[in-house]
C-alpha positions in Angstrom: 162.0 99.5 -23.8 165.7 100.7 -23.9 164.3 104.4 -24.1 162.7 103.3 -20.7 165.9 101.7 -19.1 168.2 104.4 -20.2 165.9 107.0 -18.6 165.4 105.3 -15.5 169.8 105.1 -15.6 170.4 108.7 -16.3 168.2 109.8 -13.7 170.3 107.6 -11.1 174.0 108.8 -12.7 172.7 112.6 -12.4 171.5 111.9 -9.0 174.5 110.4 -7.5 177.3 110.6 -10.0 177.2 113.7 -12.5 177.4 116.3 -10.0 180.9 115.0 -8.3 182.4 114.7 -12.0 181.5 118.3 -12.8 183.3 119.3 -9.6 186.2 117.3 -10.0 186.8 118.7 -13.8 186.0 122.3 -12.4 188.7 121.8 -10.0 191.0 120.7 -12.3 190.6 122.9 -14.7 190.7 125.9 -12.1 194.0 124.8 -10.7 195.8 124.5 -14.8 194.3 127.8 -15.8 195.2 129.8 -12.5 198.7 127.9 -12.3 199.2 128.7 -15.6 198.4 132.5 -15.1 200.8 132.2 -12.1 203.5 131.0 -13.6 203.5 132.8 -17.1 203.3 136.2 -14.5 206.7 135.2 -13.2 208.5 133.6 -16.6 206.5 134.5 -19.3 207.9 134.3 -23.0 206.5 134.7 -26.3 206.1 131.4 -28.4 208.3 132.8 -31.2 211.2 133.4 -28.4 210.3 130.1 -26.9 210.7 128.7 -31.2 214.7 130.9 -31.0 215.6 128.6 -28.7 214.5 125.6 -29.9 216.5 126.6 -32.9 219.4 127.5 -30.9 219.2 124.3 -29.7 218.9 121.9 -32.4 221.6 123.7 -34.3 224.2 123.2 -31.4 223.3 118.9 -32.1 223.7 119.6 -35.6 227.0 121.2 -34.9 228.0 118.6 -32.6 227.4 119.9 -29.3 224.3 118.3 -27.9 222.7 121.0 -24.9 223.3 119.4 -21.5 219.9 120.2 -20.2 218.4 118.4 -22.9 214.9 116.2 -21.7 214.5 113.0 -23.8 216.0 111.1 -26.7 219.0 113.3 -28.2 217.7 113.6 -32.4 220.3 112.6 -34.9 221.8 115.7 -36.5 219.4 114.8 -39.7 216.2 115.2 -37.6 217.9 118.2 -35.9 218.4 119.9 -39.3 214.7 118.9 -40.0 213.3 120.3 -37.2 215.2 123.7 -37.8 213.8 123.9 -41.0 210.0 123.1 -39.4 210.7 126.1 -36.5 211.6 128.8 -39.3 208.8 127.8 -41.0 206.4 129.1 -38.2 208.2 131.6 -37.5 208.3 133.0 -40.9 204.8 132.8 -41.8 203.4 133.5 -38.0 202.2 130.1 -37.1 202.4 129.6 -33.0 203.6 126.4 -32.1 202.0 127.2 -28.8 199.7 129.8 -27.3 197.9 131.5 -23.8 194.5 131.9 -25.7 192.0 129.7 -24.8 192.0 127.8 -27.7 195.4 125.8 -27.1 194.6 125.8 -23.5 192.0 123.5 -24.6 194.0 121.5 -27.0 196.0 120.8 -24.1 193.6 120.2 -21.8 191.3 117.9 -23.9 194.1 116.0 -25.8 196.4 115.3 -23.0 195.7 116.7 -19.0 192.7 115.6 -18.4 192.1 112.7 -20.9 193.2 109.8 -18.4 191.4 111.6 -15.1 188.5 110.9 -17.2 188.7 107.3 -17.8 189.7 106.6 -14.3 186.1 108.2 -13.5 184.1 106.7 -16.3 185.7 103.3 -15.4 184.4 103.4 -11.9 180.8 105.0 -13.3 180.6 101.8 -15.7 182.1 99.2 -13.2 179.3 99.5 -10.4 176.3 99.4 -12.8 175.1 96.0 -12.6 177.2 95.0 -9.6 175.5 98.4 -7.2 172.0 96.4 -7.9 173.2 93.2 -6.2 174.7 95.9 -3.4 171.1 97.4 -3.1 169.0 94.0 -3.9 167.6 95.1 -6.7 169.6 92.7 -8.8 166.8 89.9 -9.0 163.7 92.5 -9.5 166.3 93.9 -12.8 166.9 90.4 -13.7 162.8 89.6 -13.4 161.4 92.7 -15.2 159.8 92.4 -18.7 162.4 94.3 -20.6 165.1 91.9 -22.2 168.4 91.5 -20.6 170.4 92.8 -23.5 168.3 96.0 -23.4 168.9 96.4 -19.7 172.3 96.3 -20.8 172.2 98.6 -23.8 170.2 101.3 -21.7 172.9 101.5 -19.1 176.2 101.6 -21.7 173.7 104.1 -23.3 173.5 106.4 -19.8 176.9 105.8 -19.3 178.0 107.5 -22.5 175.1 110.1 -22.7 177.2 111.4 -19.4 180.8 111.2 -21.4 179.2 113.5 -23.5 177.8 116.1 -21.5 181.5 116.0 -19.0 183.0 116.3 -22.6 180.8 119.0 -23.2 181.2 120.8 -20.2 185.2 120.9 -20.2 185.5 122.2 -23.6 183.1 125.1 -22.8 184.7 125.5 -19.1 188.0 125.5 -20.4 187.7 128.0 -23.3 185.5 130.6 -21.5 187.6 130.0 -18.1 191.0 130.2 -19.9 189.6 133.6 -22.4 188.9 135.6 -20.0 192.4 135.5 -18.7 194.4 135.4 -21.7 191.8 136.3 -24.5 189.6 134.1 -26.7 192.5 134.0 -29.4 191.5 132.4 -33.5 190.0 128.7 -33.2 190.5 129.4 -37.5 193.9 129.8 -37.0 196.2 126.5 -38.7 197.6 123.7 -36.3 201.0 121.9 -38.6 200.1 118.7 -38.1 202.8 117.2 -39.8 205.5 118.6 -41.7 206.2 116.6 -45.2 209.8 115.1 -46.0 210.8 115.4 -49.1 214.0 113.7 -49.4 216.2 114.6 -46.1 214.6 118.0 -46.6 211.0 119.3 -45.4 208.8 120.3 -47.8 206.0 122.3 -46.2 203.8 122.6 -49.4 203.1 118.9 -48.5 202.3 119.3 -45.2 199.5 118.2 -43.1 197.2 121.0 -41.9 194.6 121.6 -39.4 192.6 124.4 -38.1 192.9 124.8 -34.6 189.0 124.5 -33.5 189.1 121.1 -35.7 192.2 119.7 -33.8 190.5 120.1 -30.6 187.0 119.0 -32.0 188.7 115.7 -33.2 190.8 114.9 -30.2 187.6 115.3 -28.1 185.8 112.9 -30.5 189.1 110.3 -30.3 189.0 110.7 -26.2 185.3 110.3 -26.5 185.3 106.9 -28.2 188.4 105.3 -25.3 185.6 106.3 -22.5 183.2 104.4 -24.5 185.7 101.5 -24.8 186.7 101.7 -21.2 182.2 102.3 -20.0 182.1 99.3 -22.1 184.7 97.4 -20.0 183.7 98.4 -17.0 180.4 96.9 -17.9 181.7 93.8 -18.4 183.1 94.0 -14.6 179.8 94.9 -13.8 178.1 92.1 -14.9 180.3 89.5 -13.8 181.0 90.4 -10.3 178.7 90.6 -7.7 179.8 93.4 -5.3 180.5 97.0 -6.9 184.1 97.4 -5.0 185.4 94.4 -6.7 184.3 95.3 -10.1 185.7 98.9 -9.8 188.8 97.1 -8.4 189.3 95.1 -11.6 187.8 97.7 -14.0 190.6 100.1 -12.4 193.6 97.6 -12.0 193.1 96.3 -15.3 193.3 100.0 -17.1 196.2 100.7 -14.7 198.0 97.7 -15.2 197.2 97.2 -18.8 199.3 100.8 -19.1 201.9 99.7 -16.9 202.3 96.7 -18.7 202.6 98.6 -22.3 205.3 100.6 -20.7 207.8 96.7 -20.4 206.5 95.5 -23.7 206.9 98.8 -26.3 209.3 97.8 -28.5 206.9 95.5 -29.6 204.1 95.6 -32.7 201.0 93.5 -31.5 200.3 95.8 -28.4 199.0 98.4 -31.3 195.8 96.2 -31.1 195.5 96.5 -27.6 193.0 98.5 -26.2 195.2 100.0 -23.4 197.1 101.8 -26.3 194.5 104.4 -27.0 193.5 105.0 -23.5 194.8 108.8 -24.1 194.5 108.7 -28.3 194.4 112.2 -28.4 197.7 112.6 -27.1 198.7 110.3 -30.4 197.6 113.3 -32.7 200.8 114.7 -34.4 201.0 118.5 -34.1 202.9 120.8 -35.1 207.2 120.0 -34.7 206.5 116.3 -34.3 209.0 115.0 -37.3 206.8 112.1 -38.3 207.9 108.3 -38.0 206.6 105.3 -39.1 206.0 103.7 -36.0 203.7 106.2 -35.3 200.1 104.7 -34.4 197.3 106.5 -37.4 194.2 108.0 -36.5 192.7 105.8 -38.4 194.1 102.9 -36.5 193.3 104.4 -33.5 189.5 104.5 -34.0 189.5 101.0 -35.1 190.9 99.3 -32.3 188.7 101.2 -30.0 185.7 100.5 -31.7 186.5 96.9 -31.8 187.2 96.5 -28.5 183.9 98.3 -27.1 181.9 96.1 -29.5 183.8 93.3 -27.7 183.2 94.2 -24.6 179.7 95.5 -24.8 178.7 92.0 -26.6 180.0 90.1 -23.5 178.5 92.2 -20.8 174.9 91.4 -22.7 176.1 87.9 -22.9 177.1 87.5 -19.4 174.1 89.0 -17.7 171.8 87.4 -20.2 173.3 83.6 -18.6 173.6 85.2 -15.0 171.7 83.1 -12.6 168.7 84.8 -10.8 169.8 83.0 -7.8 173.4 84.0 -7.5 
């Protein structure tokens, strides 16, 4: 029966959804790779110039003299020294912190650029649903059919997620082949730093965290993969409570939106770590390369929990509601 619902579902999200998503991640990712080609024509530098002057840089805080154009939180001279000794590193064993092949074009791409487009469209895929039948007044011949509610359900979360995969899909083959044949197809084998290990106030880099660069991507497309199935699974929820398919995008949309804005005023705190809204972007959370680790940072680990938890959550309502949902209403 789900088979049946989940086919009759992905016929109507290829038909009127699929094709619009494909367009818009084309688009995007046409603009980054051609603006990136633009700009590196006019200022390009190598990364292991780019890794001098991060060195330059943090030994001027070490020796006092913080660089005016500095962009963030100024590091204490002991993370300064740290970071120096994390730069040489790379550059003495040939490690790019960054690159122009495809292959960190799409670690950028997939872990941070394009991760929160995507669960602003999933969210308004999921939210109208249910809520499009009432729209169309097909919402009591759903409601009436012989298949069980929770299936109906299960077969539409199931569509939903069958076309996370194949935008998923479709970026990270877009992205390489469009970003290679500008700058080269570059070594997916080559090793990503994830985390320098301290030892002491010193780095020790025989205890460091490593990652090949073709995993690193793989397992921040696998992290961004489960927050569009937590944020399909609340959209469903909208979907089944509301009636009309522009109020439950509305609150599918303003509660992601707000929910981020919201973290922003409360950060210094611990319990938002079991918040959904927290891992909207979880690939962005991976640590890479000359991230100094901290203890407040947020685990992998605990990333995938939450989000798991919270689309059980919200999956397990959406089959409750529409299970009590009056045929009349």
């Amino acid at each position: 029966m789900i088979a049946a619902v989940l086919k009759n579902e992905t016929q109507k999200v290829f038909k009127r959804r699929l094709a619009i998503l494909l367009l818009v991640v084309t688009a995007v990712i046409m603009l980054m790779t051609f603006g990136e080609f633009y700009l590196s024509g006019s200022a390009h530098i190598t990364w292991q110039e780019s890794v001098k002057n991060e060195i330059a840089d943090y030994q001027r805080i070490v020796n006092g003299q913080a660089p005016s154009e500095w962009d963030g939180k100024l590091p204490t001279p002991a993370e300064a020294q740290r970071q120096i000794q994390v730069l040489q590193y790379h550059l003495d064993n040939n490690i790019p912190i960054n690159g122009n092949d495809a292959g960190w074009f799409l670690a950028d791409i997939i872990n941070k650029d394009l991760a929160l487009l995507m669960v602003l469209m999933i969210a308004y895929i999921a939210a109208e649903t249910i809520a499009q039948e009432s729209g169309e007044g097909t919402i009591k011949l759903l409601m009436t059919t012989p298949v069980p509610r929770w299936q109906v359900v299960l077969g539409k979360y199931a569509s939903i997620m069958l076309t996370v995969t194949i935008v998923l899909a479709y970026t990270v083959i877009l992205g390489y082949f469009t970003d290679g044949m500008l700058y080269g197809f570059g070594s997916l084998t080559q090793n990503v730093i994830l985390s320098p290990g301290i030892s002491g106030a010193s780095i020790d880099m025989t205890i460091s965290s490593h990652m090949p660069l073709w995993q690193y991507i793989l397992s921040g497309t696998l992290l961004n993969w489960l927050s569009l199935a937590c944020v399909g699974a609340l959209g469903m929820l909208f979907s089944a409570l509301l009636n009309n398919s522009g109020a439950a995008i509305g609150a599918t949309l303003g509660t992601v939106i707000g929910g981020q804005v919201g973290l922003g005023v409360i950060s210094k705190a611990n319990w938002p770590n079991y918040l959904f809204w927290k891992y909207l972007t979880p690939a962005a959370n991976l640590p890479i390369d000359t991230n100094i680790p901290s203890g407040a940072q947020v685990s992998v680990t605990m990333t995938v929990a939450v989000l798991i938890i919270w689309a059980l959550i919200f999956i397990v309502s959406s089959m409750f509601v529409f299970e009590k949902k009056d045929i009349l209403a």
